[in-house]
C-alpha positions in Angstrom: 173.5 139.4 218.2 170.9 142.0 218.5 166.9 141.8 218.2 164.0 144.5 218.0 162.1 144.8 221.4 159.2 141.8 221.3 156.7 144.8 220.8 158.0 145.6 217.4 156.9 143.9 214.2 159.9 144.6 212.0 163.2 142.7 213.9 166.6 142.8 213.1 168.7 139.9 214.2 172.6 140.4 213.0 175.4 137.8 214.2 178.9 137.4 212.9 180.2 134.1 211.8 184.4 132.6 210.6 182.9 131.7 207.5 182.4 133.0 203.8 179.2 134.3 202.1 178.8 131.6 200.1 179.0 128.9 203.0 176.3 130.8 205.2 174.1 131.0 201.9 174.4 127.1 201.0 173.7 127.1 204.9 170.7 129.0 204.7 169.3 127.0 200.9 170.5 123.5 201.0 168.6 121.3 202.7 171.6 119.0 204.2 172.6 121.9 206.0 169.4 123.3 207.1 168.3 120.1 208.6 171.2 120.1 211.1 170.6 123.5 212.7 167.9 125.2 214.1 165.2 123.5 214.5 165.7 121.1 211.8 163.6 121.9 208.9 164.5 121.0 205.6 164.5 124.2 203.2 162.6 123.1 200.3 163.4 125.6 197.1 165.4 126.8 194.1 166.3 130.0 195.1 164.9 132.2 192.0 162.2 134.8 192.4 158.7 133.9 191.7 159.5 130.2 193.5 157.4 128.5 196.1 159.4 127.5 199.1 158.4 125.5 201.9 160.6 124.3 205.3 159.6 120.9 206.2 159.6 119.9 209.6 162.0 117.3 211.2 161.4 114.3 212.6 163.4 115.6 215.7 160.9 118.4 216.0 158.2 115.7 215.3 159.2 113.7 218.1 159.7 116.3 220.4 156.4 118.1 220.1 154.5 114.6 220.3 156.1 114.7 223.6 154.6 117.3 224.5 151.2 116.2 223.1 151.3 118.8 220.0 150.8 117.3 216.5 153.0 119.7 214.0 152.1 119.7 209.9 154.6 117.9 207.5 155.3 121.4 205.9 156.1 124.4 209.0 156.8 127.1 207.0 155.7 128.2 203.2 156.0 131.3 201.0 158.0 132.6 198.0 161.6 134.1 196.8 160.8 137.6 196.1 164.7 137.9 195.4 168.1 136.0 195.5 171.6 137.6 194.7 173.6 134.4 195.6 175.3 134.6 197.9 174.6 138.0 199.3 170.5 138.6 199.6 167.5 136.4 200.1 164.0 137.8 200.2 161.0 135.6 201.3 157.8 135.5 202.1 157.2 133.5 204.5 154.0 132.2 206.6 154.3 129.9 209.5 151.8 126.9 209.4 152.1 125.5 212.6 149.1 126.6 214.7 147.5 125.6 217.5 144.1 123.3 217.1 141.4 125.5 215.6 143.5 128.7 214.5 144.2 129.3 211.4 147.7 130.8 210.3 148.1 134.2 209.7 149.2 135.9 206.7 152.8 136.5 205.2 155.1 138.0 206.5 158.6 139.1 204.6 162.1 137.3 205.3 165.5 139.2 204.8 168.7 137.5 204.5 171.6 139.9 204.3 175.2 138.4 203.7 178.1 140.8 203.6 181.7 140.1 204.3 183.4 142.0 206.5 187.8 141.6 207.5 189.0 138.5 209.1 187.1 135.9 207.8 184.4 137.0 209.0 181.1 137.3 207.2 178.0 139.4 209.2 174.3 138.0 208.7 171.6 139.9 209.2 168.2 138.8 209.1 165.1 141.2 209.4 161.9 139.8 209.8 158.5 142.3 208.9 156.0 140.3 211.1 153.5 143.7 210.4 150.9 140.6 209.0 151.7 138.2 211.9 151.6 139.9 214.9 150.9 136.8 217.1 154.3 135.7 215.8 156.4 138.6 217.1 157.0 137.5 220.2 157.9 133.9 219.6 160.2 134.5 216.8 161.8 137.2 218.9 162.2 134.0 221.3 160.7 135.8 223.7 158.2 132.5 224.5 161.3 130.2 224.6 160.3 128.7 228.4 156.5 128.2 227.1 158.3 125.5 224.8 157.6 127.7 221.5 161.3 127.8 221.0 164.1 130.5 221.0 162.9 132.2 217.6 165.4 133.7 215.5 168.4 134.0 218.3 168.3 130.5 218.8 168.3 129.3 214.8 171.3 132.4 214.1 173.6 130.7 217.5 173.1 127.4 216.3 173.8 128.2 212.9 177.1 130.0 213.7 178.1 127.0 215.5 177.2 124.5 213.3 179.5 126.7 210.5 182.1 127.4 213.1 183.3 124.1 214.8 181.4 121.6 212.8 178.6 120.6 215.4 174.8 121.9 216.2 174.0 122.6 219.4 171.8 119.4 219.6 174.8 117.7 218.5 177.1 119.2 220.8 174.7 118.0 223.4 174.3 114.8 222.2 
């Protein structure tokens, strides 16, 4: 998996993953399957252009921030599919609305899902991320903040993903 350095707005984060196009896109839409990688957030959409979308947060990412005295919104993530070429492209806006007390979220930034096949079985996912509207977000999506307890951004959710499509199991229930 490769990233942009935290200093750069647009990032590119590619991993490859034993599994077809279509299972990393039901992966990446439905919300059974978001829920169980990641940090948990239940993709709420129907993948057509012009559509609201919103990732709900989890009540394991609930618990775990009360732990750590932060109160996180119902609703982390919003925006809208700009595109979707099941199961090859997804294009989102996409705003994070978790904030700290008193700061208000920044403006939309633009998701890219990129699905292609490649030999063996193997598909390659590439995600850029145009955080040129958010720039207090490159750095934690880069998960570059991962030991502040922010999280381990976009590497993070693409490992745990490629597990979870891989041998069955997240990495929280791998540890579990």
């Amino acid at each position: 998996m490769t990233s942009a350095t935290a200093a750069s707005t647009v990032q590119v984060h590619r991993v490859y993953i034993k599994a077809t196009p279509q299972a990393i896109w039901e992966a990446i839409i439905k919300p059974e399957w978001t829920q169980r990688y990641g940090y948990g957030g239940q993709f709420e959409s129907e993948p057509r252009p012009g559509r609201p979308f919103k990732s709900l947060t989890g009540d394991d990412m609930k618990k775990a921030s009360a732990e750590m005295g932060i109160e996180v919104p119902d609703v982390a993530i919003d925006g809208e599919v700009v595109e979707a070429n099941p199961p090859h492209r997804l294009v989102l806006t996409w705003r994070m609305l978790m904030v700290p007390p008193g700061e208000t979220p920044q403006g939309f930034t633009r998701l890219t899902y990129e699905i292609d096949p490649i030999d063996g079985g193997y598909t390659k996912l590439t995600v850029v991320h145009d955080l040129a509207e958010a720039p207090r977000l490159v750095s934690m999506v880069a998960g570059d903040e991962e030991s502040s307890g922010a999280g381990g951004g976009w590497p993070w959710i693409l490992s745990d993903l490629k597990s979870l499509l891989e041998t069955g199991k997240s990495f929280a229930e791998i540890t579990n």
